[in-house]
C-alpha positions in Angstrom: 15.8 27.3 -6.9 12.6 25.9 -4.8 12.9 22.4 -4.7 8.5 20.6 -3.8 8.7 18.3 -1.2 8.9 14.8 -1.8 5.8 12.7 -2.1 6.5 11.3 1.6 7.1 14.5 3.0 3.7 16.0 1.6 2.2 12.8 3.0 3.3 14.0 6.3 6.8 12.0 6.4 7.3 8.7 8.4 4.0 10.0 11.4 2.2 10.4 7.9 3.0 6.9 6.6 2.5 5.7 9.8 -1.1 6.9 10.2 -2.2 6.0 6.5 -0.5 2.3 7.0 -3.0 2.5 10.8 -6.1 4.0 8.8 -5.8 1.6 5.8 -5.5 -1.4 7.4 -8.6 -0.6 9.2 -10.5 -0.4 6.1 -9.0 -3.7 4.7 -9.3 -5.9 7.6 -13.2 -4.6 7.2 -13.4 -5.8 3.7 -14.9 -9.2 3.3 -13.2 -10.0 0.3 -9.4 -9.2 1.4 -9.7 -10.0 5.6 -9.0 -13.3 5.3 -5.5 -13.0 3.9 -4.8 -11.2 6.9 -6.5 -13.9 9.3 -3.3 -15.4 10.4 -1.2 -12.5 9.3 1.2 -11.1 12.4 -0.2 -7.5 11.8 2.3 -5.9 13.7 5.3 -7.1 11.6 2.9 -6.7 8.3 2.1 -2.8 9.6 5.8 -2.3 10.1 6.7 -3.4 6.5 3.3 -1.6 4.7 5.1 2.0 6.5 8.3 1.0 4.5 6.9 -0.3 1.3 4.7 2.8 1.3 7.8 5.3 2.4 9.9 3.5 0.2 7.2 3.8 -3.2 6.5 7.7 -1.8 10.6 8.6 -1.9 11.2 8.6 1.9 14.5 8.0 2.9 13.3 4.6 4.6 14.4 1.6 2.4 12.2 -1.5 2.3 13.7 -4.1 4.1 11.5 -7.1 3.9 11.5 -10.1 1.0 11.2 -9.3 -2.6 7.2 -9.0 -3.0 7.0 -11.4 -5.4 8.5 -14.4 -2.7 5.9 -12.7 0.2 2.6 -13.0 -2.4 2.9 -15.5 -4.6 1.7 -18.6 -2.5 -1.6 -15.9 -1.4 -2.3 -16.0 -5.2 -3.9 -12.4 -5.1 -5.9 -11.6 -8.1 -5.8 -8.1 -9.9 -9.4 -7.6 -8.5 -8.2 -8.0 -5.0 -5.3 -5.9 -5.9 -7.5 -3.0 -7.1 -9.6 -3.6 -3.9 -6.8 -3.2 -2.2 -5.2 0.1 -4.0 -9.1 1.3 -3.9 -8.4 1.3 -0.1 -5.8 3.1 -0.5 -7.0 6.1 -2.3 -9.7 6.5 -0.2 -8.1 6.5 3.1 -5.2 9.1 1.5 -8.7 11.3 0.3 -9.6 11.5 3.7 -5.9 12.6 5.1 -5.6 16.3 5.5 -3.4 17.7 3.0 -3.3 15.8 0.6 -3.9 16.2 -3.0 -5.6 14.3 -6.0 -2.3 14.4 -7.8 -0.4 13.4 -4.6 -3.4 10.7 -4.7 -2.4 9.5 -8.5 1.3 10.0 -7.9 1.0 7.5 -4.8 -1.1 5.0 -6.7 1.4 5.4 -9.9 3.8 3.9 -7.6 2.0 1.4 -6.2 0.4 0.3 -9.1 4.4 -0.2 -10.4 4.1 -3.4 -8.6 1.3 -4.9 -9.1 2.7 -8.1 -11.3 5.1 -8.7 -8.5 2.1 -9.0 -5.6 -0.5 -10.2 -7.9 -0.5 -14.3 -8.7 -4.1 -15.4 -9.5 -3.8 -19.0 -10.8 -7.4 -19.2 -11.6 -8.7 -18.9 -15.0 -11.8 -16.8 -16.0 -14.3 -17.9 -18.8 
């Protein structure tokens, strides 16, 4: 029986991750609307736990090993908009990675997506 690859392996396993975590962070730090969460951010630390969220939510064998995502967000009070900036990053730096398909695309943002009430906290109210 031929088992498909995980999600993180077609990725390109943890050097995948790695390079999608270094390539989308590029694009968000160059968004006006999301840089300034980051501003004060220790990037290193923040790259180090995006490549195991993201290896964690593709089925990697890396386990996520920073606070629960709703403690790290809530005081950032990220709204869905942001959030969909954010995961609109995302596709598009994964569209431009070699090897990767549109339904590796939707399986990755499936995942992502999963947490979305846990990172998004957006006190304001519209109308």
């Amino acid at each position: 029986m031929n088992q498909q690859p995980s999600l993180y392996d077609r990725i390109g396993g943890e050097s995948g991750i790695a390079a999608l975590v270094d390539r989308f962070y590029e694009r968000v730090l160059a968004d006006a609307e999301l840089k300034s969460y980051f501003e004060h951010a220790p990037m290193d630390k923040l790259r180090h736990m995006q490549r195991e969220f993201f290896a964690a939510a593709a089925g990697g064998p890396i386990i996520y090993s920073g606070r629960p995502l709703r403690q790290v967000h809530h005081r950032l009070a990220i709204s869905r908009r942001e959030f969909q900036r954010f995961t609109d990053h995302l596709i598009e730096t994964l569209q431009e990675m070699e090897g990767i398909s549109r339904s590796d695309i939707l399986d990755m943002i499936a995942r992502i997506n999963i947490y979305a009430d846990e990172i998004t906290n957006d006190t304001t109210v519209d109308g």
